[in-house]
N, C-alpha and C positions, 0 to 999 in steps of 0.2 A: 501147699495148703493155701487156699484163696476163700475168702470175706467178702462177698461184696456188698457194699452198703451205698443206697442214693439216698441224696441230702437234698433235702427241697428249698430255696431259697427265694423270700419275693423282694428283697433289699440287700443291700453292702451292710457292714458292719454299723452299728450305731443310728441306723434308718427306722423308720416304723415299720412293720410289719403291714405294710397294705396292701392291695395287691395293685401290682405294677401299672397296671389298666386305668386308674384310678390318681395315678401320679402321671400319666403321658409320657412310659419311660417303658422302657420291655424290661421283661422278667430276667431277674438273672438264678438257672438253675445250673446244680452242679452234682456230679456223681464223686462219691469216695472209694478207694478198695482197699483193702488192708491182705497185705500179701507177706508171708511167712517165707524170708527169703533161703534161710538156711535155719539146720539145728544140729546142735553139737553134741547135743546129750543135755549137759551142764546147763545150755544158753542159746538163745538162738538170736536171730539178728531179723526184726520186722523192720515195713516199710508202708507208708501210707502213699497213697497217690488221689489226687484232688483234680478234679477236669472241669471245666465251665462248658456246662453243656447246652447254656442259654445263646442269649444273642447281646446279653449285655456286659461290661466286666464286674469281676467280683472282685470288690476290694477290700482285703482284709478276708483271716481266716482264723474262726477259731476250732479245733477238735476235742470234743470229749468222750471217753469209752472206759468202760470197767473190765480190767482183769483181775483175774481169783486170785482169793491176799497172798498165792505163793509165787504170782507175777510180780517181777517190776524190772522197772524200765534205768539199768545201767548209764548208759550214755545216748546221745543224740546228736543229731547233726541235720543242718536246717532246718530247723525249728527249736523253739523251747517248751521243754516237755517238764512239766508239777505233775505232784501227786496229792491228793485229800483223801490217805486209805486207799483203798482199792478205784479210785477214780482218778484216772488219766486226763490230763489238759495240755493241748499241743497246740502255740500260736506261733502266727508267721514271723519270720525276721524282718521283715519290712521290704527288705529288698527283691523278698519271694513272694508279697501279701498279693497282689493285684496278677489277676487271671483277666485273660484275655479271651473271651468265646473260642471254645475250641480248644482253647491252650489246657495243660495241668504242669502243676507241680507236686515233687514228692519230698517225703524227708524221710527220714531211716533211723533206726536205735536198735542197741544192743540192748539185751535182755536177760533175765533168770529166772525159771520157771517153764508153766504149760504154754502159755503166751496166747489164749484164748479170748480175742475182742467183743465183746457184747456191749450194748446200750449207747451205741454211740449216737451222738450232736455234733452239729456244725452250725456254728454261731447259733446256738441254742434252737435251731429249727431237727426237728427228726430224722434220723436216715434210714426210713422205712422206704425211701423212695418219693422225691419232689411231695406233693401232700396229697392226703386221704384221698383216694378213688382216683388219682389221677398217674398209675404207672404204665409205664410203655408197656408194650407187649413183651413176650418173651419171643425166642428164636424158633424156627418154625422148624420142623426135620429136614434132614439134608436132601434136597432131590433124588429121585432115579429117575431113570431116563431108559424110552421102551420108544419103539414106533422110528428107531433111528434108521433116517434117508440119506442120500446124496446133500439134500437141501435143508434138512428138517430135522428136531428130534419135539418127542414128548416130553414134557415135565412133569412130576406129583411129588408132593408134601403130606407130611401131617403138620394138623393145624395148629398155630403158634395160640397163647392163650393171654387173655387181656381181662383186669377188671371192668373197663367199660364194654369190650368185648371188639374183635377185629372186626374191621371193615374191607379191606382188601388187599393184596401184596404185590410189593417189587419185584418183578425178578431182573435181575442182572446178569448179564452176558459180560465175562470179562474185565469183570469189574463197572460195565458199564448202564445204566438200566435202560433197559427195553422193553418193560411192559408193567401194567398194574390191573392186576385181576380180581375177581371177589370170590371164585373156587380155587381148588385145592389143586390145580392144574394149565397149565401152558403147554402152547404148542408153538415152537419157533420156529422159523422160514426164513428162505433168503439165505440160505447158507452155503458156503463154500465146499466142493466133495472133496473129500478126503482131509478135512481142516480137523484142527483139536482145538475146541473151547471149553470155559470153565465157567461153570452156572454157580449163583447162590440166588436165595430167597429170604425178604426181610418182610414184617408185619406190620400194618398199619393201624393205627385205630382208631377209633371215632372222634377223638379229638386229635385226629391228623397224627400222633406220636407213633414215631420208629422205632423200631424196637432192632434188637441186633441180628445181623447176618445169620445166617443157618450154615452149615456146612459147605465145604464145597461139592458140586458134581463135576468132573471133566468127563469132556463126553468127543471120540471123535466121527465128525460124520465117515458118511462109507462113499465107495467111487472115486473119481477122479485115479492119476497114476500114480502111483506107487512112488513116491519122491522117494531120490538114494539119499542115503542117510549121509555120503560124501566120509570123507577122515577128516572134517571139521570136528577140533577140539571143542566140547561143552562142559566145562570144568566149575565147580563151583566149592569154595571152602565151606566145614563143618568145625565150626568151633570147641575147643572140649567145654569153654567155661557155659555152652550157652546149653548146657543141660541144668543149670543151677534158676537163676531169676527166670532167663529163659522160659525154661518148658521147652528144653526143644530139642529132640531124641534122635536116631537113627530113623527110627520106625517112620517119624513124622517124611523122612524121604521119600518112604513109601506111599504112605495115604495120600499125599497131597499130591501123585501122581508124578516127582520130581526124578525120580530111579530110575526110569524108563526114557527118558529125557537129556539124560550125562551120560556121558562118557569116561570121567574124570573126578575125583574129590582129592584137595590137600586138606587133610588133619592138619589143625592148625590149633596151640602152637607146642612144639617142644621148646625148650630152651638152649642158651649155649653159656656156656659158666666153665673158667676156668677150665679152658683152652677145648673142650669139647662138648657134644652136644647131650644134653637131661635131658630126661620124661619133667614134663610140663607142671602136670596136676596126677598123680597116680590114682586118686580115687576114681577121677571122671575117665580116667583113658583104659582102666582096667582094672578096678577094686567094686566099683558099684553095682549093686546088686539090681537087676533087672524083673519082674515081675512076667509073667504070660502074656497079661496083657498089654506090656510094655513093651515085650520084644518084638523084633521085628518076623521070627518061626512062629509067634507062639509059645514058646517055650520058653517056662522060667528057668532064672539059674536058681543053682545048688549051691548053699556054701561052700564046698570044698574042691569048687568043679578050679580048674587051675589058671582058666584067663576068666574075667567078667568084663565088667564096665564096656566104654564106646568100642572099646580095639573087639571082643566077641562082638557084639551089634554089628561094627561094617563088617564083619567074619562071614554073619550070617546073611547082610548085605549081598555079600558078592556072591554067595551059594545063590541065592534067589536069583539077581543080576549079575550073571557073569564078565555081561561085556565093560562093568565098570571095574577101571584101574583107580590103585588110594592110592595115592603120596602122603609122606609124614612129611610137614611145612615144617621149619625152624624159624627161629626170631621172632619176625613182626616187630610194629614198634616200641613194644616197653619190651624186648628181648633180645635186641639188639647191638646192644653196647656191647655184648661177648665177643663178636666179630671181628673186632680188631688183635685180641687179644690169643683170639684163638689160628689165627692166620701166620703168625709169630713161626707157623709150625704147620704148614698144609696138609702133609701126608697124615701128621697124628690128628691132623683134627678131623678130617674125612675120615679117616680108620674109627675113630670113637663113634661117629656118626652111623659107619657101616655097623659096628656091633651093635647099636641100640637098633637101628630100623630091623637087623636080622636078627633081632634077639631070639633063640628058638620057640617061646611063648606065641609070639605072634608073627613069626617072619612069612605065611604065607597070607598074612594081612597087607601087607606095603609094597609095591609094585617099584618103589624107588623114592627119591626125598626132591622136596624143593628146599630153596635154601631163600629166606626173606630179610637182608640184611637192607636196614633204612636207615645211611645211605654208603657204598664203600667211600672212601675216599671223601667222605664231605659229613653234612652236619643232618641228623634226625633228631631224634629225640637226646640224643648225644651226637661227640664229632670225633669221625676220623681221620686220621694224617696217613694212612699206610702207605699211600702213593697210588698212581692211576690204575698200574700192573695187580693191582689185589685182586680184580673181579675174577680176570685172564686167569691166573694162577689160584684163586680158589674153586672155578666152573675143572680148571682141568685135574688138580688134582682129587676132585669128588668123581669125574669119571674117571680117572684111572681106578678109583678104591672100587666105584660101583660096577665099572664094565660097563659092555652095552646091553646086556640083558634087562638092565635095569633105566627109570625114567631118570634124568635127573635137568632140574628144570629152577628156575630163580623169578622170585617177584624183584621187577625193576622201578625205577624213580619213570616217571613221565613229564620230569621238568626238562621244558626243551627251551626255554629261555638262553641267551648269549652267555657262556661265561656259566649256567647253570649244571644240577647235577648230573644229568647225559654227560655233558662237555668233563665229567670231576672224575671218571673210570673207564677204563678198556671193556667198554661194553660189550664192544664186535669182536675184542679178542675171545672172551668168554661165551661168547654163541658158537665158537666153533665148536664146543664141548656140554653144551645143552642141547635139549630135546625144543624146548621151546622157551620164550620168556612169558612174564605174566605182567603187560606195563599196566600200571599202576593207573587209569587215564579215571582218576577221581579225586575227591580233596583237593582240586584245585585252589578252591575260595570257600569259606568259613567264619565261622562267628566269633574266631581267633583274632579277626578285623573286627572287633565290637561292634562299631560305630559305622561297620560299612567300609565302601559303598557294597552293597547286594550284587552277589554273581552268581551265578548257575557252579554246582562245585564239579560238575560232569559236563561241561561244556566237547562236544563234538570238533566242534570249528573255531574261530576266532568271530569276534563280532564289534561293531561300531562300539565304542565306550566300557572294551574288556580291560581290568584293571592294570593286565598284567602280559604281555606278549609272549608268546612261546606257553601258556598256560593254558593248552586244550590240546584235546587226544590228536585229531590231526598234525597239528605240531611234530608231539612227538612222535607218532607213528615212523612221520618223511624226515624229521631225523635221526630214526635209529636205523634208517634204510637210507640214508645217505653217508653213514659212518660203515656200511656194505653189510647188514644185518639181512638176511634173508626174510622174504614177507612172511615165509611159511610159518618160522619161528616166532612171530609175534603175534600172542594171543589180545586182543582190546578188552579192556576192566568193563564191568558194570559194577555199580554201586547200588545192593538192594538196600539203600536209607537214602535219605536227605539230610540236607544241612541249612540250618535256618535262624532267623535275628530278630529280635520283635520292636518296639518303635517306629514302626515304617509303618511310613504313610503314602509311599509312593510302587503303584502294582508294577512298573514295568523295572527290569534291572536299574542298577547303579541308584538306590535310594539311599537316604542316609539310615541308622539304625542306631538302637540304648542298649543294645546287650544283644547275648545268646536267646533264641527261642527257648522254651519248657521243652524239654524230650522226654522221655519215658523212664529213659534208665540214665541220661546224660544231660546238663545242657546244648543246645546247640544243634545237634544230632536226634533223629529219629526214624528207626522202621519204615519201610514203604506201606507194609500192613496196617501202622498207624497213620499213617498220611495221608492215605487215597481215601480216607473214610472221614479225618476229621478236618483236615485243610484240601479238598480237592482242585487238582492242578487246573488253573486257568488261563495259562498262559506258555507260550513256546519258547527258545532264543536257543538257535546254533546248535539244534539239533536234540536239545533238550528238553524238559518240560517246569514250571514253578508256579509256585501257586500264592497269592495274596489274600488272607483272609484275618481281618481286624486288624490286626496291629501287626501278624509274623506274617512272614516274607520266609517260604520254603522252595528250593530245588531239589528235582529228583527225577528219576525216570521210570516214568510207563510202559505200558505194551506197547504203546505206537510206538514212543518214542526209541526203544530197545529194539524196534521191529527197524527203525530206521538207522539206526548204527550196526545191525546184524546186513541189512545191505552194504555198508561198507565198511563191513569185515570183508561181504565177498570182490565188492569190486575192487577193492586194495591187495586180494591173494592174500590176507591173514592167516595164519593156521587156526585160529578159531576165538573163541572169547570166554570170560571165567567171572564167574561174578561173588565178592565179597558181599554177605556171607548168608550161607540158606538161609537163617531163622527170620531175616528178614522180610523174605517174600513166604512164610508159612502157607499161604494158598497154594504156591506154585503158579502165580501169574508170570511175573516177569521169567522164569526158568522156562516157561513153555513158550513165552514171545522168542526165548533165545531157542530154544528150539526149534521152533516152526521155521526163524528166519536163516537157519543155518542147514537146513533139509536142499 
């Protein structure tokens, strides 16, 4: 359940109300949403998110909105949230007040009641949308596409709608724009035969205001030959939590053209507790109830039908797309302190893992298990001591349990630094007994370094003034193939988000920085689908792409730049590449750049 509400602003807090034009200062506007993250019955848990969608900052932030007197608001968490009766007031902590063009912040509370938002204010201006007469357009229908050549296709819409009324539209190739029209149609040229792009369309209006993207269209031209599809691995993780805040389904595989594109999905995560491996979240992996128009047949579930949630969803996944195999992922970072504890005892803890993946519920959903321990033998989010041999002897005895019928496959560390985690476990003894590894070549660099200096966290290569040696994919590519790992066996990470730090003043790497950027659901971290639209990428380094705009400093990768690490997946002999985690690239850009470069 989603709210959305724009707050028109022409000052910071405590300012007159003039209009900006008038003080020789730009306007500072800002959109609110109010998003209903879960509910329990009892209680549910909201969240507000705040964006500065001007050119100026906003400093300082005040929210006000009425819920029905059987709402109220429990607890909170950044921000402080009153009540006078049925009126809500939520100000910043000081540390969150100042927005940066582009930037948002959110804060969160728990709740009792319907949780139903109306009549909200921001710093006492309206959030009917910036002010009177003056709203963007809305989103215009998703393209089809008719008249498709070798070189060309047709595009048409229906028309987006505006109070002062549209003037003409964007379209986008790719994320990228290519044209701006005043009808309800494009014809695009110059095209590659036999290539797959992805079109959207945005709306202009008479006071220049953009209004949001339309749907996607992918469209492939026809001609050209028939590129083999190769046994390049295209693997990409499905999160179970990211059906919650998210919005983001099995189905969404489908529409956004991503199913036909993979090869491969790890369900990620289950757990490992007390020496073997748990289901994760039971509601999301196979208690939640699915709708028609939810699922990915068509077809609602029945209460009493005996599997639901995500595990039926990829069920009926694979009916549709056969040629994709699941894997069930275990650990990840906050799941992996069980690893240690569960290796105590190899054989039982593979064996517990073989019974959950072959549960008979869903055992002809899982193709095999990865196993995502961060880090053996060294320090992640916890540390272990087991000794080098843990990796060796947990890859072999998961394939003794699973056989070769089955995939079994492990996310590795990509620190290839002296003395680092490569050098901390028997990596290459344990390829002998994997199908492939999944390295890790992201989170290199982060806003964990507050203060800087700024690095690409997906750096390709090494570069003049990287902070850190042995911290980029190349690196460890050539040392996990010098420790005798097979190239076949090493699939290269993509990272569909970015990671980023605001105080910077300087666009090219190594600047200094005051903290994590605003992200959406984090700080620090954010979506590729939020970044290419509100920070676009301006800049390249080592294969990479990042982007400067006002105060954050974000890295992340693009088509291009996905399109140039997918070249050397191939000139290194890699078995292919996997990118954490779909709901990031919801378009389906980046997954079809991995596609196209992996044909």
């Amino acid at each position: 359940m989603t709210l959305g509400l724009s707050l028109g602003l022409l000052s910071g807090v405590g300012q007159a109300a003039a209009p900006a034009e008038s003080q020789g200062a730009a306007a500072t506007t800002a959109t609110a949403e109010y998003t209903k993250v879960s509910d329990w019955g009892t209680g549910f848990e909201g969240k507000w998110t705040i964006k500065n969608t001007g050119d100026a900052p906003l400093d300082g932030w005040t929210i006000e909105w009425t819920f029905p007197a059987d709402t109220k608001v429990t607890s909170a968490w950044d921000a402080t949230v009153t009540n006078s009766g049925t009126t809500w007031t939520a100000e910043d902590k000081g540390w969150n007040g100042s927005i940066a063009p582009g930037a948002s912040v959110s804060f969160g509370f728990n709740g009792t009641g319907g949780g139903s938002a109306t009549d909200c204010t921001l710093n006492g201006a309206s959030c009917d949308g910036t002010q009177p007469g003056d709203q963007a357009p809305s989103a215009p229908g998703t393209p089809t596409a008719s008249d498709v050549t070798d070189t060309g296709v047709k595009l048409s819409w229906t028309a987006a709608t505006d109070d002062k009324g549209v003037k003409n539209y964007d379209v986008l190739r790719d994320g990228q724009q290519v044209a701006t029209v005043e009808g309800l149609n494009y014809t695009d040229s110059g095209l590659k035969p036999g290539t797959d792009y992805a079109y959207t369309v945005r709306a202009r209006d008479t006071a220049d205001q953009t209004g949001p993207s339309s749907g996607v269209r992918q469209v492939r031209t026809t001609g050209g030959e028939d590129p083999p599809t190769g046994d390049k691995v295209k693997l990409g993780y499905f999160t179970n939590w990211g059906v919650y805040q998210r919005d983001y389904h099995v189905k969404d595989l489908v529409t956004s053209g991503t199913a036909e594109k993979i090869t491969h999905i790890n369900y990620a995560f289950g757990n490992v507790q007390n020496g073997r491996c748990t289901i994760g979240d039971s509601f999301a992996d196979y208690e939640k109830t699915y709708s028609a128009e939810e699922s990915v047949d068509g077809k609602g579930d029945t209460w009493d039908q005996p599997l639901r949630g995500n595990f039926n969803q990829l069920r009926k996944l694979k009916e549709k797309y056969p040629h994709i195999k699941i894997l069930y992922s275990f650990g990840g970072w906050t799941w992996s302190g069980g690893f240690g504890d569960a290796m105590k005892n190899p054989a039982a803890f593979a064996d517990s893992c073989y019974k959950l993946v072959e549960d008979e519920r869903w055992a002809d959903v899982f193709d095999g298990i990865d196993l995502d321990w961060e880090y053996p033998n060294a320090c992640g989010k916890s540390c272990d001591s087991s000794g080098p041999a843990v990796m060796r002897d947990m890859m072999k005895a998961f394939r003794d349990r699973f056989g070769q019928d089955n995939l079994v496959t492990a996310a590795i560390t990509a620190d290839a630094s002296d003395g680092g985690k490569i050098d901390k476990a028997d990596y290459a003894g344990g390829a002998r007994y994997s199908d492939w590894y999944n390295v890790m070549t992201y989170d290199f660099f982060g806003a964990w370094d507050a203060q800087g200096p700024t690095a690409p966290h997906s750096p390709l290569t090494s570069y003049p003034g990287i902070p850190q040696q042995g911290f980029n994919s190349d690196a460890a590519i050539q040392k996990l193939k010098a420790k005798g790992i097979d190239s076949e066996k090493l699939l290269l990470g993509i990272g569909f988000y970015g990671r980023g730090w605001t105080g910077v003043t300087q666009k090219e790497p190594g600047g200094s920085a005051t903290g994590p950027a605003p992200g959406k659901y984090e700080q620090g971290i954010d979506d590729y689908k939020e970044l290419k639209g509100r920070c676009p990428a301006n800049g390249k380094v080592a294969g990479t792409a990042y982007a400067h705009c006002g105060k954050e400093w974000w890295s992340y990768d693009t088509p291009e730049t996905v399109a140039g690490k997918m070249d050397y997946v191939k000139r290194q002999g890699l078995g292919g590449s996997f990118a954490w985690e779909f709901s990031g690239d919801a378009g389906g850009e980046l997954m079809s750049a991995i596609d196209r470069g992996l044909r």
